[in-house]
ZATIZA-637117 format. One record per residue (C-alpha): residue number from 1; residue in three letters; chain; x, y, z. Coordinates in Angstrom, 2 decimals, decimal comma. Example, Ala and Ser with C-alpha at 12.3 -4.5 7.8 and 13.67 -1.06 7.14 Angstrom:
2
    n  res  chain        X        Y        Z
    1  Ala      A    12,30    -4,50     7,80
    2  Ser      A    13,67    -1,06     7,14
//
This chain:
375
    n  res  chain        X        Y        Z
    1  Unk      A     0,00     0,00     0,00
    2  Unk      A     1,44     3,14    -1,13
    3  Unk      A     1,71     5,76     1,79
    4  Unk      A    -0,94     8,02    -0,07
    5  Unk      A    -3,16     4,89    -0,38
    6  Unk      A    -3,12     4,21     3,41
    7  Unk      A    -5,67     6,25     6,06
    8  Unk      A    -4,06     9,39     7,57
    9  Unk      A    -3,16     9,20    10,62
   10  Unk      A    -3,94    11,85    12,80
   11  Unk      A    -3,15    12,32    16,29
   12  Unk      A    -5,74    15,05    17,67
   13  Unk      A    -3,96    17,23    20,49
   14  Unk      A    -6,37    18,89    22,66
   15  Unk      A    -5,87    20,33    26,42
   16  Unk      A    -7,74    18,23    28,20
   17  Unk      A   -10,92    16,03    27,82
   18  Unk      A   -13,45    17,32    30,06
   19  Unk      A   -17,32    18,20    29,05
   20  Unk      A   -16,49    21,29    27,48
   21  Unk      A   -17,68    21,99    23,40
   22  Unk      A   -14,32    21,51    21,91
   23  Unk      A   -14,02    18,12    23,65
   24  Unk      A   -17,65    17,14    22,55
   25  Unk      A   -16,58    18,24    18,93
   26  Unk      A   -13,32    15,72    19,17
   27  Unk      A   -15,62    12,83    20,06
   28  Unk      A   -18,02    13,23    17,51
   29  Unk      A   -15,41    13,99    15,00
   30  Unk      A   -14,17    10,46    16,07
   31  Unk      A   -17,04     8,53    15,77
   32  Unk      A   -18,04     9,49    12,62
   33  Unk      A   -14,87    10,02    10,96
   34  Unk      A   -14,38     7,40     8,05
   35  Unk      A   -11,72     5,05     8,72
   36  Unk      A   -10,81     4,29     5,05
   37  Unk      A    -9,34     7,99     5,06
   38  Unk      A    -8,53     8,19     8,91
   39  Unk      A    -6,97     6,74    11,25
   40  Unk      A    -6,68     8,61    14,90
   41  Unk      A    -5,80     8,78    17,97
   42  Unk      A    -5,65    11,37    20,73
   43  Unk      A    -3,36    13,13    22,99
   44  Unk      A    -4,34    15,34    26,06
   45  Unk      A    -2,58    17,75    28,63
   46  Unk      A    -3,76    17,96    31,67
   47  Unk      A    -4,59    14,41    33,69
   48  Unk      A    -7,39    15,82    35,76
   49  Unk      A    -9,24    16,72    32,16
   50  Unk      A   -10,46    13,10    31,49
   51  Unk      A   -13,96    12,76    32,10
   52  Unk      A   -14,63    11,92    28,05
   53  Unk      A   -11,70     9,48    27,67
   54  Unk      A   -14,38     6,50    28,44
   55  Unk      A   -16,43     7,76    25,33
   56  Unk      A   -13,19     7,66    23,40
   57  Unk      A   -12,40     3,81    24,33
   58  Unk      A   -15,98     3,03    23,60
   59  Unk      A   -15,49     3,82    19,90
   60  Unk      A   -12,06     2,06    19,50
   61  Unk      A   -10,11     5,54    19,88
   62  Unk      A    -6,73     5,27    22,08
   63  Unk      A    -6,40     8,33    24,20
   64  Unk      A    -2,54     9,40    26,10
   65  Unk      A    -1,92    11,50    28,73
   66  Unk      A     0,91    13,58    28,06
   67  Unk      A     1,21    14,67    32,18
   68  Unk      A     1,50    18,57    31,77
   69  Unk      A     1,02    19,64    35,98
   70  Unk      A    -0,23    22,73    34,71
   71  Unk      A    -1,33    24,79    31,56
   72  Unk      A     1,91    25,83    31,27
   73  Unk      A     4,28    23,30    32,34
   74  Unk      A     6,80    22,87    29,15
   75  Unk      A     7,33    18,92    29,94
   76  Unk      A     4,98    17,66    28,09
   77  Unk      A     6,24    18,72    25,09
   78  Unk      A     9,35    15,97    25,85
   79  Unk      A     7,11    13,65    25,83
   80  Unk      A     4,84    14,57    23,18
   81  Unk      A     8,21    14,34    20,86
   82  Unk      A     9,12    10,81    22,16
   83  Unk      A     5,34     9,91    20,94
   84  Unk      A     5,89    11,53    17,40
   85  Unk      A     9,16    10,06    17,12
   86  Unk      A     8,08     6,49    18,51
   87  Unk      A     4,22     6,51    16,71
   88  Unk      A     4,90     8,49    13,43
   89  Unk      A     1,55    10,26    12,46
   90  Unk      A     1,22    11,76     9,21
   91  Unk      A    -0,91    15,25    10,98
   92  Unk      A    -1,04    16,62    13,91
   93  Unk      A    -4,74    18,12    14,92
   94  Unk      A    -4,52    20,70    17,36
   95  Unk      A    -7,68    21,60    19,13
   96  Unk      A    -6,21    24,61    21,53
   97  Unk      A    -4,26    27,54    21,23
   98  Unk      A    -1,70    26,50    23,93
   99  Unk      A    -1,26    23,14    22,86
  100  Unk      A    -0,64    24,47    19,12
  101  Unk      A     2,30    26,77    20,54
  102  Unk      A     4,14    23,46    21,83
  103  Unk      A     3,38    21,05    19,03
  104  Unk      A     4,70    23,52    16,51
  105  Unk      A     8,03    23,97    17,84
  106  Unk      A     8,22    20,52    18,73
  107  Unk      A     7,71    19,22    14,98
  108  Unk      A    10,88    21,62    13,57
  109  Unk      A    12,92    19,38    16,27
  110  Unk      A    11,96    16,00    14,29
  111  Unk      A    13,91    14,96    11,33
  112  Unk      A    12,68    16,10     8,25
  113  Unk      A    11,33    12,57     7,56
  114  Unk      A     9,15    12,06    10,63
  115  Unk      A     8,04    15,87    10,88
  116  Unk      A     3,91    15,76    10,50
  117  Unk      A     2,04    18,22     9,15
  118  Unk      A    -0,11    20,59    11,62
  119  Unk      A    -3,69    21,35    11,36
  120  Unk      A    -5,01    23,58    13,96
  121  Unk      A    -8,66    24,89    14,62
  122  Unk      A    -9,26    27,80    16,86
  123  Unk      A   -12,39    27,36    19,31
  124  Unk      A   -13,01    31,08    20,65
  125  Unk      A   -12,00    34,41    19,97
  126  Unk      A    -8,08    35,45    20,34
  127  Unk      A    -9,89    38,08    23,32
  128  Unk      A   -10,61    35,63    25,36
  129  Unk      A    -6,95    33,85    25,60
  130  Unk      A    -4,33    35,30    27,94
  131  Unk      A    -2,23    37,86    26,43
  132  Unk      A     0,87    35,51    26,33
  133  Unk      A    -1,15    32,74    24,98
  134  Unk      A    -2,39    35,20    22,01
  135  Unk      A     1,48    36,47    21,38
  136  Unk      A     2,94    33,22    21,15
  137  Unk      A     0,32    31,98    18,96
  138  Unk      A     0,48    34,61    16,80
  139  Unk      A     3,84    34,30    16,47
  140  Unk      A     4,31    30,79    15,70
  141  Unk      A     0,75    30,25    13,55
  142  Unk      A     3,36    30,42    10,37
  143  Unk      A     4,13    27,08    11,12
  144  Unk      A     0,80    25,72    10,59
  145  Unk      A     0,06    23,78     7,17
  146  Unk      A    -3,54    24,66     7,67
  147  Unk      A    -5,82    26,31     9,90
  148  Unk      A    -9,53    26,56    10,62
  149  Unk      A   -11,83    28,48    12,74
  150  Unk      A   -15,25    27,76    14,21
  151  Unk      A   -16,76    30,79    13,34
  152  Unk      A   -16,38    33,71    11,05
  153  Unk      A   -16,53    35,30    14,13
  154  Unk      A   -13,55    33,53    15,75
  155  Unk      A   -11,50    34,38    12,21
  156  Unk      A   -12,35    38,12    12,30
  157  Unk      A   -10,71    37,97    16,10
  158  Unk      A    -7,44    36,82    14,67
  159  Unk      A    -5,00    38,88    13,56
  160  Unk      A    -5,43    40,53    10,27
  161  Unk      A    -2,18    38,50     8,62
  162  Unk      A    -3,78    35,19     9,97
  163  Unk      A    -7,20    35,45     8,71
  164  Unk      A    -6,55    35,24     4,87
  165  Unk      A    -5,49    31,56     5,23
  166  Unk      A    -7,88    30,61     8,04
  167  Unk      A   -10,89    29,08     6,74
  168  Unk      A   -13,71    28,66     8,42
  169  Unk      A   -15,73    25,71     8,94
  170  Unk      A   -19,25    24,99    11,18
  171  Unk      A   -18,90    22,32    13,13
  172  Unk      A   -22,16    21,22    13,50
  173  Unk      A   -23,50    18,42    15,69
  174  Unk      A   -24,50    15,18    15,39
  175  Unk      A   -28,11    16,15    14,68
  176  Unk      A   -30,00    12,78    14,05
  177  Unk      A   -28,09    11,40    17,54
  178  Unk      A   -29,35    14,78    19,46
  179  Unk      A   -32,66    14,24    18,16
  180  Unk      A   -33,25    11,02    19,50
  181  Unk      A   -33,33    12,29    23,09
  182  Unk      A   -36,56    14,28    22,61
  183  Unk      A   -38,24    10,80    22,94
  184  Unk      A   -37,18    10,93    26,78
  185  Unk      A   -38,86    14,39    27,05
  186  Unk      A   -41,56    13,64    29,01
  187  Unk      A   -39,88    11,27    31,70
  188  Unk      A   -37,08    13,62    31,94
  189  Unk      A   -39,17    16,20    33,06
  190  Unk      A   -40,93    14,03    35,46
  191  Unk      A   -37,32    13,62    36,79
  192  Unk      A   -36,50    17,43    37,24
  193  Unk      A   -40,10    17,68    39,17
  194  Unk      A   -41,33    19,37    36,18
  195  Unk      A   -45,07    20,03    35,87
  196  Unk      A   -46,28    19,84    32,75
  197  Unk      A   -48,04    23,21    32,18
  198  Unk      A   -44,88    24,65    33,20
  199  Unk      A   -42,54    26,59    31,19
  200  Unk      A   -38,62    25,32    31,38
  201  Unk      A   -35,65    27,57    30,37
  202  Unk      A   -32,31    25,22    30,37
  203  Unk      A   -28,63    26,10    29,64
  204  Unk      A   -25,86    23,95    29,14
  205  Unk      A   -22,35    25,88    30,48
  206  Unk      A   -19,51    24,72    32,41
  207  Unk      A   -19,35    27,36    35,46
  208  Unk      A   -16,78    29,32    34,15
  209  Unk      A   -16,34    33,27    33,72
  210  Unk      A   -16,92    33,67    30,30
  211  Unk      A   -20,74    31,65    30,70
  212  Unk      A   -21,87    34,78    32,96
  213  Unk      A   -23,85    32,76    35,78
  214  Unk      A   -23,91    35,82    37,52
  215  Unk      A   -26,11    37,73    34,98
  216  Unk      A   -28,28    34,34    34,43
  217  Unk      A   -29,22    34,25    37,71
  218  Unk      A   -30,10    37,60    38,38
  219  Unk      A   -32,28    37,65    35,01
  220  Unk      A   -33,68    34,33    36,64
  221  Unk      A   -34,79    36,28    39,32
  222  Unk      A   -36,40    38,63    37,74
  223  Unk      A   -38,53    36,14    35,37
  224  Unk      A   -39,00    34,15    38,63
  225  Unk      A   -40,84    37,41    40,32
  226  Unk      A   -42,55    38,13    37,21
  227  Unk      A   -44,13    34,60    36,23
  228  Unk      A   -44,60    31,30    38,42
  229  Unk      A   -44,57    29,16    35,31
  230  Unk      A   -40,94    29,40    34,83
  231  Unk      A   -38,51    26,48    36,22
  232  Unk      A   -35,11    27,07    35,18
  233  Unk      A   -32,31    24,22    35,10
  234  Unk      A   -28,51    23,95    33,95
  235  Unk      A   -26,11    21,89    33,33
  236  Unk      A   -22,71    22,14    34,01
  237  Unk      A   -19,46    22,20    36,29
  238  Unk      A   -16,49    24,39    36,77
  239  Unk      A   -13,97    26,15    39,05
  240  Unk      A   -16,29    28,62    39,61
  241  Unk      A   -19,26    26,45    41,16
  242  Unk      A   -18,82    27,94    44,91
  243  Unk      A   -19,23    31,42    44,11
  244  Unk      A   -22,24    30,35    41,52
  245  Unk      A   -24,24    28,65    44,44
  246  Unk      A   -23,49    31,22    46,77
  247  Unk      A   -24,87    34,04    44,30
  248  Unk      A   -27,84    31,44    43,90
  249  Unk      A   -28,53    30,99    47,51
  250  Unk      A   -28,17    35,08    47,88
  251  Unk      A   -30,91    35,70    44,98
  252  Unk      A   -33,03    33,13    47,29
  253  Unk      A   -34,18    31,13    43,55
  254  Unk      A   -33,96    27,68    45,48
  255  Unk      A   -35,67    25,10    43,06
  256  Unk      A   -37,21    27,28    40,85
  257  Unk      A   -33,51    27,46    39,12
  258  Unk      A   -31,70    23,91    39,46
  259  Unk      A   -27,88    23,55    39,46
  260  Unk      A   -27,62    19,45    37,83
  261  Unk      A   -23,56    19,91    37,67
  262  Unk      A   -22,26    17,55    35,26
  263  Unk      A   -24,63    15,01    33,30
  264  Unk      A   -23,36    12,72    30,64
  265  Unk      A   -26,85    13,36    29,46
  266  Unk      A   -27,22    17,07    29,24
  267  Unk      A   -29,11    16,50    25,72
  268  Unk      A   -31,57    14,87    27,63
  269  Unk      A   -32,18    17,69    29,66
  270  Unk      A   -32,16    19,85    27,04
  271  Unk      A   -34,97    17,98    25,53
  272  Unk      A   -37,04    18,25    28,38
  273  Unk      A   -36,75    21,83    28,20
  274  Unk      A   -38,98    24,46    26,23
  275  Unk      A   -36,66    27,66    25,95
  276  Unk      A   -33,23    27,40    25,85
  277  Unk      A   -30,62    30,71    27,18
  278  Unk      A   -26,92    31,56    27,39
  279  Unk      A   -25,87    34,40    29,05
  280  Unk      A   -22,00    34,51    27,57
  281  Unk      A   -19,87    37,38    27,51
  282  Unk      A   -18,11    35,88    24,52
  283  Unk      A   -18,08    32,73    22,50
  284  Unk      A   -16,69    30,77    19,64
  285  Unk      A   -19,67    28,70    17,92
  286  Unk      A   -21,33    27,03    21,39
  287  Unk      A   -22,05    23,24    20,69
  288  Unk      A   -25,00    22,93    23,37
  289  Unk      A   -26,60    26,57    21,20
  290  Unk      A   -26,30    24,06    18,02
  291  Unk      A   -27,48    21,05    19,87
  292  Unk      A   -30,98    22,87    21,43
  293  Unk      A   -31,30    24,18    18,03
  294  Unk      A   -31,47    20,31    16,16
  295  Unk      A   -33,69    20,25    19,61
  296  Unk      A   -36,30    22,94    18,17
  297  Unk      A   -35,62    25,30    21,20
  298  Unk      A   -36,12    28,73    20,73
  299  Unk      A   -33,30    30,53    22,14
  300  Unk      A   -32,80    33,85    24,19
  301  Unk      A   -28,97    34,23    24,33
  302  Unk      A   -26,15    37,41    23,95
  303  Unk      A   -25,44    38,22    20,95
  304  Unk      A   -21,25    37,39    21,02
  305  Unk      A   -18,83    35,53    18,89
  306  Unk      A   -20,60    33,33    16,39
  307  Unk      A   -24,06    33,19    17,83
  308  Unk      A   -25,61    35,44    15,35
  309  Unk      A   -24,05    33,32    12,50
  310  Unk      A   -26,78    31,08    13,53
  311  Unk      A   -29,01    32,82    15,06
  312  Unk      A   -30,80    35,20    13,73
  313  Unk      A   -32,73    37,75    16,29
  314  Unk      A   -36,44    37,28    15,84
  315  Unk      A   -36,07    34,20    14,15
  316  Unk      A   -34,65    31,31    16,24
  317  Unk      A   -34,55    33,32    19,17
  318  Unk      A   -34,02    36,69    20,44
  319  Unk      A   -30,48    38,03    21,32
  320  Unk      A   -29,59    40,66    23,80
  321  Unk      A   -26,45    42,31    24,39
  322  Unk      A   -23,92    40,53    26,85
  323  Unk      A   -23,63    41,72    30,74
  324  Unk      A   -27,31    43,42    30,31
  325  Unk      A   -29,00    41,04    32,80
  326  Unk      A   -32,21    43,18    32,60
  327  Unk      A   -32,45    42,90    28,65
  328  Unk      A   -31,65    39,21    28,86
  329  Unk      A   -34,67    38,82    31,40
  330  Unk      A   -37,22    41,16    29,27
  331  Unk      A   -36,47    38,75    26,36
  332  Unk      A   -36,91    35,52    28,40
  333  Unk      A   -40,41    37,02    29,75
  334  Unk      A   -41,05    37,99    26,00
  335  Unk      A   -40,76    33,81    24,91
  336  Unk      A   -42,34    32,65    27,73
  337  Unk      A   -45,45    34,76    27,62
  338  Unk      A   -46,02    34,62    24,14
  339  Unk      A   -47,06    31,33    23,06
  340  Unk      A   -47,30    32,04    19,22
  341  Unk      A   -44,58    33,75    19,71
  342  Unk      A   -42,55    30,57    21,24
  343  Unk      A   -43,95    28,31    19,31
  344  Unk      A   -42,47    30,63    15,51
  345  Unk      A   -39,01    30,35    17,25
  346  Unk      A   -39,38    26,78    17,70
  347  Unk      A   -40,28    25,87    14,32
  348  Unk      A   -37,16    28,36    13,33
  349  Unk      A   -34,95    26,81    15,18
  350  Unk      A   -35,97    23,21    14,16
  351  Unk      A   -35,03    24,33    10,48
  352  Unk      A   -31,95    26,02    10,66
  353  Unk      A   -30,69    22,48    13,12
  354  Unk      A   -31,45    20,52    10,03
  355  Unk      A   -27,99    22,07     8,41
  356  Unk      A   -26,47    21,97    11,19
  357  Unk      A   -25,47    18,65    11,04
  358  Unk      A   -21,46    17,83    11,46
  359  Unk      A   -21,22    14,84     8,98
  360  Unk      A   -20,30    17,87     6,32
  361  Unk      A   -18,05    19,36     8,61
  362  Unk      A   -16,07    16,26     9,54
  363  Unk      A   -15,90    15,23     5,18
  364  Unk      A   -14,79    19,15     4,91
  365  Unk      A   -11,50    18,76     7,41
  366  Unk      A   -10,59    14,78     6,20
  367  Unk      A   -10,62    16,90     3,12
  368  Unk      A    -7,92    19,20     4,85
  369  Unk      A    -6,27    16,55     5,58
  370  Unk      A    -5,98    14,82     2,68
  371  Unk      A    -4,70    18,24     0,88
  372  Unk      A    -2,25    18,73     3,54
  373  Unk      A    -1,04    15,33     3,41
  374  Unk      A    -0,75    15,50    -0,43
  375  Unk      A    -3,14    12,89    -1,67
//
């Protein structure tokens, strides 16, 4: 078999493998990829990030900690080398902006012969990295054989000398698999305590700063006061979960707004759900937006990073500029006191998840790599 006749192999680098959207994306890229053109395998930073390396083994994908201590702990790069040099791979798929920074010097160490070609794909805008993470990425993006963002939005964040060779593609989501869960709507809402005449708003966020719990909660508060229909219910972890139930215990929403923390079924939830919100003060392309979209929920959400590329306001939902807790609570009253109007969204959304669907996506990048690879 001539090496253009062979799969690629691609080793997919990401930071860790915990619940977040990029992670999600790198599971479903693996499951569906075809394995007449790929062959992968994945590689992760941070040992503590490993709550999705059981979905990987389930689909026949071997996973490698590479043992960084922290974000920035150089090591890993050692041994990421020793893996290259003792595994050839014929790409390297980087999935964050830290982890591209390492593999890319670490490939021009490699003999000329063993040196794989880099793909990267940026996640989120270059605001939201740290400014050394941004600098050094910048400066060593030249090194990349090809590069891919998100979101239009995410390109138009990179510098201007980037951009013209960063294409961008949708990810998309699996949207026949997220559909199926809408067949457990009615028990999971019997499981949350749910009545049924009452109206559900669920978000799907890991409790970080950039998700704006803060400004969710207060707008919960408000909608609470306003309206006894309304439940709200999220899904997610994070480093920030103290200070998020403390702020939820202050606003006094006890379990009219449920915190689930982590739930290997969160589409499930989201199914069970009739509005769905993010409060974000920025974003890339959010997976769980494009996931309660397949869903049919109409969405309230700020209007940041690559939202509006698939959202359009008064369409699929209604978008509200970020840290305006107020605006984002007058919109959520709007959808859940306006059945017609709730029910246009829905249909909306239900249309525009149709195209969403990642199976186009995934063909799109083993095209990349095929290109980049030369075959």
């Amino acid at each position: 078999m001539t090496d253009t006749a062979r799969p690629i192999r691609v080793l997919w680098l990401i930071k860790g493998l915990g619940p977040g959207g990029a992670e999600r994306l790198l599971v479903a890229h693996a499951r569906l990829r075809d394995p007449a053109r790929v062959h992968g395998r994945v590689a992760y930073l941070l040992p503590w990030k490993d709550t999705l390396v059981p979905e990987f083994a389930a689909i026949g994908i071997e996973t490698g900690c590479l043992g960084a201590r922290r974000s920035w702990d150089p090591t890993w790069t050692w041994r990421l080398r020793r893996t290259l040099a003792t595994a050839p791979v014929d790409i390297v798929h980087v999935h964050s902006p830290l982890a591209a920074i390492g593999v890319r010097l670490v490939a021009r160490t490699l003999p000329r012969a063993q040196r794989p070609r880099i793909v990267t794909t940026e996640h989120n805008v270059w605001t939201s990295h740290a400014r050394a993470t941004s600098s050094m990425n910048a400066a060593t993006a030249g090194l990349d054989d090809a590069r891919t963002a998100v979101s239009a939005a995410v390109r138009d964040s990179m510098p201007a000398r980037l951009r013209s060779d960063t294409e961008v593609v949708h990810y998309g989501v699996d949207v026949a698999g997220v559909r199926t869960a809408l067949a457990a709507r009615t028990a999971m809402r019997r499981e949350l305590g749910v009545a049924d005449d009452a109206i559900l708003v669920g978000t799907v966020a890991n409790l970080r700063r950039n998700k704006a719990y803060p400004d969710l909660l207060a707008a919960a508060r408000t909608v609470c006061d306003a309206s006894e229909r309304v439940h709200f219910v999220a899904v997610g972890q994070g480093p920030l979960e103290a200070e998020i139930r403390a702020e939820h215990a202050r606003l006094g929403l006890g379990d009219r707004f449920v915190l689930l923390g982590y739930r290997d079924d969160a589409t499930r939830v989201m199914a069970a759900c009739d509005v769905f919100c993010l409060a974000s003060h920025y974003e890339g392309l959010p997976i769980a937006l494009m996931e309660a979209l397949a869903l049919g929920l109409p969405v309230v959400a700020t209007d940041v990073g690559g939202i509006r590329e698939i959202v359009t306001d008064g369409e699929e939902g209604l978008l509200v500029p970020p840290g305006a807790p107020e605006q984002l609570a007058g919109a959520l009253l709007r959808v859940v006191d306006d059945g017609a109007l709730r029910a246009r969204l829905a249909d909306a959304a239900a249309r525009t998840g149709d195209r969403l669907d990642i199976e186009a996506a995934i063909r799109r990048t083993e095209a990349v790599y095929a290109e980049v690879r030369g075959s």
